[in-house]
VODODREN-306673 format. One record per residue (C-alpha): x, z, y; residue in three letters. Coordinates in steps of 0.2 Angstrom, whole numbers, padded with zeros to 4 digits, always signed. Layout:
N
XZYALA ...
//
This chain:
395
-0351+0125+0118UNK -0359+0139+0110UNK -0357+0133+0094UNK -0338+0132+0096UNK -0336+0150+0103UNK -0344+0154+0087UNK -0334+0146+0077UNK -0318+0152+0087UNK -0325+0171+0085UNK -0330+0169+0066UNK -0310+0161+0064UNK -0305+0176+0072UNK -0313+0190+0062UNK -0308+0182+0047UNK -0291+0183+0049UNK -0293+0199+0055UNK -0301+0204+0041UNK -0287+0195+0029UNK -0274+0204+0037UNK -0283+0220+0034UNK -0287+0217+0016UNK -0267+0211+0012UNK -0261+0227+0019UNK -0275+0237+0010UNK -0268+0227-0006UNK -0251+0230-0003UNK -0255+0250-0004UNK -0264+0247-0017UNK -0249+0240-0026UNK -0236+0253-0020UNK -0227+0241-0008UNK -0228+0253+0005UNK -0213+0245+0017UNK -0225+0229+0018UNK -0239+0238+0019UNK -0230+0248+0037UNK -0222+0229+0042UNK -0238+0221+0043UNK -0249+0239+0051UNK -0235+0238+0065UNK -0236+0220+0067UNK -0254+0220+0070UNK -0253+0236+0084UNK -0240+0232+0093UNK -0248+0218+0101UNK -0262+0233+0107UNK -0264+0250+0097UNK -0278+0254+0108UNK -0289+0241+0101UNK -0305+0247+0093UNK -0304+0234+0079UNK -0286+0241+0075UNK -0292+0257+0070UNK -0290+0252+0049UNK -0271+0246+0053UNK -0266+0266+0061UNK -0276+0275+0047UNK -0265+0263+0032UNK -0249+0266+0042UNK -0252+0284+0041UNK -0255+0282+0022UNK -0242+0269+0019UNK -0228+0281+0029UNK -0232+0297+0020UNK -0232+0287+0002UNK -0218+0277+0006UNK -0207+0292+0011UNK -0215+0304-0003UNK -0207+0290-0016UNK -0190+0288-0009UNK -0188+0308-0007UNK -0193+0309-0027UNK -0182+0295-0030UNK -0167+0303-0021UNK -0170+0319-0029UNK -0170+0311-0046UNK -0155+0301-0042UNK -0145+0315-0038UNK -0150+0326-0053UNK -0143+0312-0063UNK -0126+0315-0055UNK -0119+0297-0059UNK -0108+0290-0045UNK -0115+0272-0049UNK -0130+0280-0040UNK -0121+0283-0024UNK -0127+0269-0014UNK -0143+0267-0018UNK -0146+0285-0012UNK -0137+0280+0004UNK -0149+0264+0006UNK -0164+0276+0003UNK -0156+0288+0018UNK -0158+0272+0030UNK -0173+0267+0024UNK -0181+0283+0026UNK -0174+0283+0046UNK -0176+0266+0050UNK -0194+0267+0044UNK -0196+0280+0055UNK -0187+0272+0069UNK -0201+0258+0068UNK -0215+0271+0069UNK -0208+0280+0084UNK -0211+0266+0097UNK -0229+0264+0093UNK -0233+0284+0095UNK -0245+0292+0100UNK -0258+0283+0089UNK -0275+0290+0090UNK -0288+0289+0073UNK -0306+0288+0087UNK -0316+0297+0072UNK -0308+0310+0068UNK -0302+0313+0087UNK -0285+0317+0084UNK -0268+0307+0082UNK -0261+0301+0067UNK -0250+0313+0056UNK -0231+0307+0054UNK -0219+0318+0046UNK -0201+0314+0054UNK -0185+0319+0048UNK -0167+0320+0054UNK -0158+0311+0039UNK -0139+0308+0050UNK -0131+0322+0041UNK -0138+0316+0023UNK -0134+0296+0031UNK -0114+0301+0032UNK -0111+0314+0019UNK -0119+0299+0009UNK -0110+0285+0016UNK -0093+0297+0014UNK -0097+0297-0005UNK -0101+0278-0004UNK -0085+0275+0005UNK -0071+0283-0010UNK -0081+0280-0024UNK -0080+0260-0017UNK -0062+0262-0012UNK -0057+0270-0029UNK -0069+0256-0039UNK -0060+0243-0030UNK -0040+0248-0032UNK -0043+0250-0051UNK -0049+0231-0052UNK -0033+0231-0044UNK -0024+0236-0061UNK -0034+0224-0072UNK -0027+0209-0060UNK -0034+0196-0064UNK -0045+0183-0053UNK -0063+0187-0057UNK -0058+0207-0055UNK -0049+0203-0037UNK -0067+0192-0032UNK -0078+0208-0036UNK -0064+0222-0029UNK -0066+0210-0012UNK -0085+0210-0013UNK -0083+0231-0015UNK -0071+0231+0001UNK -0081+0219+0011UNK -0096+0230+0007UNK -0083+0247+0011UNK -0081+0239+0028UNK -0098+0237+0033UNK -0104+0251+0032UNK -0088+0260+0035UNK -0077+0250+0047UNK -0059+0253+0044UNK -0058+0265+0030UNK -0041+0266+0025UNK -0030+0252+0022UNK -0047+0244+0018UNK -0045+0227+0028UNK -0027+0225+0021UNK -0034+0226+0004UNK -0047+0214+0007UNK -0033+0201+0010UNK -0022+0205-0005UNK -0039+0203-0017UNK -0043+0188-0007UNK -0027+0179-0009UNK -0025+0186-0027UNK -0043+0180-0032UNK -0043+0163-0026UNK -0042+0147-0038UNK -0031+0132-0033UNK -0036+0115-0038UNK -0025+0100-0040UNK -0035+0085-0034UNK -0025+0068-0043UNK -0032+0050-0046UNK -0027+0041-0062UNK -0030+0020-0062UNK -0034+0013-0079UNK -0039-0002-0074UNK -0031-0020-0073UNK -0033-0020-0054UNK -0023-0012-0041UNK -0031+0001-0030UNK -0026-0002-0011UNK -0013+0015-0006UNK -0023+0018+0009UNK -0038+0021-0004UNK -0030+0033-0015UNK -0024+0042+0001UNK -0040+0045+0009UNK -0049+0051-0006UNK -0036+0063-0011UNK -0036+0070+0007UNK -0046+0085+0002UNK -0044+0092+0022UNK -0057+0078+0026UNK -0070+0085+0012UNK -0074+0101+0019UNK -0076+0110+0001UNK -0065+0122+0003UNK -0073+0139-0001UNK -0071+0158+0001UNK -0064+0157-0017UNK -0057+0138-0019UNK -0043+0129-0011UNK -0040+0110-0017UNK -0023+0101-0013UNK -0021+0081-0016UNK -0004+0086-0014UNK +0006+0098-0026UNK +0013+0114-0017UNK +0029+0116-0028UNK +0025+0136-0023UNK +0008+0138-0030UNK +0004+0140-0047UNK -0012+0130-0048UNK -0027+0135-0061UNK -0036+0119-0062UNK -0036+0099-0058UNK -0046+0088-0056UNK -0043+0069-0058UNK -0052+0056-0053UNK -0050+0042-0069UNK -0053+0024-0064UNK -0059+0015-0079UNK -0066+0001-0072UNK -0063-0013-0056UNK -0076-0028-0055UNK -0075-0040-0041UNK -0085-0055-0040UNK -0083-0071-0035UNK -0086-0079-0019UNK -0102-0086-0018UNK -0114-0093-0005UNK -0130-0096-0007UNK -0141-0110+0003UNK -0160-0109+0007UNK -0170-0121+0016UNK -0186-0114+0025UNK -0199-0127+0035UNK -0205-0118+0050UNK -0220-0125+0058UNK -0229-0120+0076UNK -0241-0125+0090UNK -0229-0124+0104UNK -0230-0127+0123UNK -0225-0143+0128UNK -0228-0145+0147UNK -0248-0148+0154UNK -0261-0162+0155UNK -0278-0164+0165UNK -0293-0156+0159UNK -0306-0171+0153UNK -0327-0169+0151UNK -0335-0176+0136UNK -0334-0193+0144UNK -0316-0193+0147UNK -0316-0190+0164UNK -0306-0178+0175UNK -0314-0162+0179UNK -0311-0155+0198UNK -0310-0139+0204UNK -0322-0131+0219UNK -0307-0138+0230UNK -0309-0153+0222UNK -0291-0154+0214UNK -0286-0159+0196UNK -0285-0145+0185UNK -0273-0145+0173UNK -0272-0138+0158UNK -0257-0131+0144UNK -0254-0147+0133UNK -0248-0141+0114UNK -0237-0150+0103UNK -0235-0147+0082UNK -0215-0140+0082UNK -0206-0143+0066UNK -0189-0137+0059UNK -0179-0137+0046UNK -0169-0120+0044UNK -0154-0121+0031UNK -0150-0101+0029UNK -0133-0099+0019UNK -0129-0081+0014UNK -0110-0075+0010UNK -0111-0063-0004UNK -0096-0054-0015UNK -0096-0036-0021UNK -0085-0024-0028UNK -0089-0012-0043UNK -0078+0004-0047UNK -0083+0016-0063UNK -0075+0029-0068UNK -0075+0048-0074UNK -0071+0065-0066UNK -0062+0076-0076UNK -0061+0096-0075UNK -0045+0103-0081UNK -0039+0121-0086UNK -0020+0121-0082UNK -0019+0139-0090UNK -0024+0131-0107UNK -0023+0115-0103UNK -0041+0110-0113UNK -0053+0098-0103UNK -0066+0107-0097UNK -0080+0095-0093UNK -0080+0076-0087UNK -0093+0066-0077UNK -0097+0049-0074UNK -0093+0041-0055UNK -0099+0025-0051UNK -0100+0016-0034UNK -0103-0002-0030UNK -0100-0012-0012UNK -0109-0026-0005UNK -0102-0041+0007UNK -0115-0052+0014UNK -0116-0063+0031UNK -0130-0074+0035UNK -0128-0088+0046UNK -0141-0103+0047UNK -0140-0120+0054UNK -0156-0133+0058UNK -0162-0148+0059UNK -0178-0153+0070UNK -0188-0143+0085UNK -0182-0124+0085UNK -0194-0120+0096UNK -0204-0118+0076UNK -0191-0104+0073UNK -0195-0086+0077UNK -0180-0075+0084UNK -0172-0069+0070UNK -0171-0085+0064UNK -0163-0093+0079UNK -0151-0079+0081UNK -0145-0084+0064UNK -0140-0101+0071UNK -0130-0094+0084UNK -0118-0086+0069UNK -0105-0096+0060UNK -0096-0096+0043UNK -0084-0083+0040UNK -0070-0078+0029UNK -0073-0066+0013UNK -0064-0053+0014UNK -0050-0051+0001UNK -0052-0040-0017UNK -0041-0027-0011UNK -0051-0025+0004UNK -0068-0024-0005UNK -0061-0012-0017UNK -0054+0000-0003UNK -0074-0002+0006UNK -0081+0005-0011UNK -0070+0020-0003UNK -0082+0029+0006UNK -0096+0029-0005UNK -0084+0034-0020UNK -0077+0049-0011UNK -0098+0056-0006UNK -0102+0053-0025UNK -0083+0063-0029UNK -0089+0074-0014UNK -0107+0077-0023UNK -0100+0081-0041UNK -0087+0094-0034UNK -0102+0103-0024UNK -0114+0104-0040UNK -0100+0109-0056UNK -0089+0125-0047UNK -0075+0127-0059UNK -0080+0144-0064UNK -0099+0150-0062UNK 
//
């Protein structure tokens, strides 16, 4: 028992003395932030505690390095008097108050040899925070509505991303949000999803319906809306067609197997005999009867219904604006029927279950070509699915 307390207390102070040495590391290597994260981590759950001490003294240091740095880095910034610098001044206002606001819980803190509390030098930053975040604010607004001029799609996606940042931090600047909804719609690509059959074999309607019902596909994304149908109002910017080059269906076939199955099995009682044949008696002197075993044999005829249904084929990506194919991929997907039933001939008591539930099936009818083609469909329409998720039309 000793032994293990030992070990439990030697666990213990390694850790500690791990987490000490990462945040002394991450000083060491400038990452200040970490450095404060992992200091308040460990006093939170008790700041008093005498082995703590090395986490206050590194959160003091960490804290006055950290905001030393962003201060000379704001200065900087602002001496450089681009506008592209705007929000990354406003990110280092937040910083520099949340950091504090993290700090503030844990106070006071107190450093035992030195008797006196840890230093922190705290700031009100809310007047830089919004004069910032007002700069922020027009200089996103004005980026955004001169991407409106260049209109096209790619210029709309980043003038959205712009505004969606605008309304974060500034909630309703403006027309902002109906902004937002003219660069969403005027950024997004439609694809028209079609299916082209090149081969000698007709592909059932009901198939070709339910893999062009893109609704049931869930790809739609902030950016791409496909259609199996054409919208005679929309001007679409890509297809995609699904080219079947290939149908193979195989014949019916049924395959026979014969398995001998052997067994001792139970086959009623007889009375128990000595070494010279005669009846051996219980204390009550009654016959005692023991289980009597027979050698179970069966012949098992398995017969297995097997046909299968192969489609190949290609996706291909195309650019209706200049009508050049943009890339192709192979599809391939492949079906299998098969039902097992089994007759017998001898002692089935030989067969184990899932033999004998075997015999209780019976020969069925294949299903026809058209219907193994349409059950390639949902495996067809997760490989279609898979391709669409892995090759976005623009990067």
């Amino acid at each position: 028992m000793k032994n293990f307390l030992f070990l439990i207390i030697s666990i213990f102070f390694m850790i500690s003395c791990s987490s000490v040495k990462t945040t002394q590391e991450a000083i060491s290597n400038g990452n200040y932030d970490k450095a404060i994260n992992l200091a308040v981590d460990n006093l939170k759950s008790n700041k008093v505690k005498k082995g703590n001490q090395p986490y206050v003294l590194m959160l003091e240091e960490a804290y006055a390095k950290a905001t030393s740095k962003d201060l000379d880095r704001i200065n900087f910034l602002k001496k450089e008097s681009n506008p592209e610098n705007i929000e990354t001044i406003f990110v280092l206002y937040e910083n520099l108050k949340n950091r504090q606001e993290v700090i503030k819980p844990l106070l006071p803190l107190s450093i035992l040899k030195e008797g006196r509390d840890a230093k922190f030098q705290f700031n009100n930053y809310d007047d830089e925070i919004i004069a910032t975040k007002n700069q922020l604010s027009d200089y996103l607004y004005a980026k955004a509505k001169k991407l409106f001029n260049a209109d096209n799609k790619l210029d709309y996606r980043n003038a959205y991303e712009d505004l969606e940042y605008l309304e974060r931090i500034n909630p309703n600047f403006k027309d902002t949000r109906s902004l937002m909804d003219v660069a969403h719609e005027r950024g997004l690509d439609f694809v028209f999803v079609s299916m082209k059959n090149e081969t000698d074999k007709v592909v059932p309607k009901r198939l070709e319906e339910d893999l062009l019902n893109f609704d049931t596909y869930g790809l739609n994304d902030l950016w791409t809306v496909y259609h199996g149908r054409k919208d005679p109002n929309i001007n679409y910017d890509f297809g995609l067609e699904l080219n079947l080059r290939n149908i193979q269906v195989s014949p019916e076939q049924v395959r026979e197997k014969e398995i001998i199955k052997e067994k001792q099995v139970k086959d009623g009682y007889k009375y128990l005999l000595d070494d010279n044949g005669n009846q051996v008696l219980d204390k009550n002197g009654k016959k005692i009867k023991v289980d009597k075993f027979v050698n179970a044999r069966c012949q098992l005829y398995q017969f297995t219904q097997y046909k299968t249904a192969k489609v190949v084929g290609q996706v291909m990506y195309i650019d209706f604006n200049t009508n050049q194919l943009i890339q192709t991929y192979p599809i391939e997907t492949e079906f299998s029927f098969q039902h097992v039933y089994a007759n017998y001939k001898g002692d089935k008591r030989a067969l184990e279950k899932s033999f004998l539930d075997l015999t209780t099936q019976r020969v069925v009818s294949f299903p026809s070509n058209e219907q193994m083609i349409y059950d390639t469909g949902e495996d067809l329409k997760q490989r279609l699915k898979n391709i669409i998720t892995r090759n976005k039309f623009r990067n």
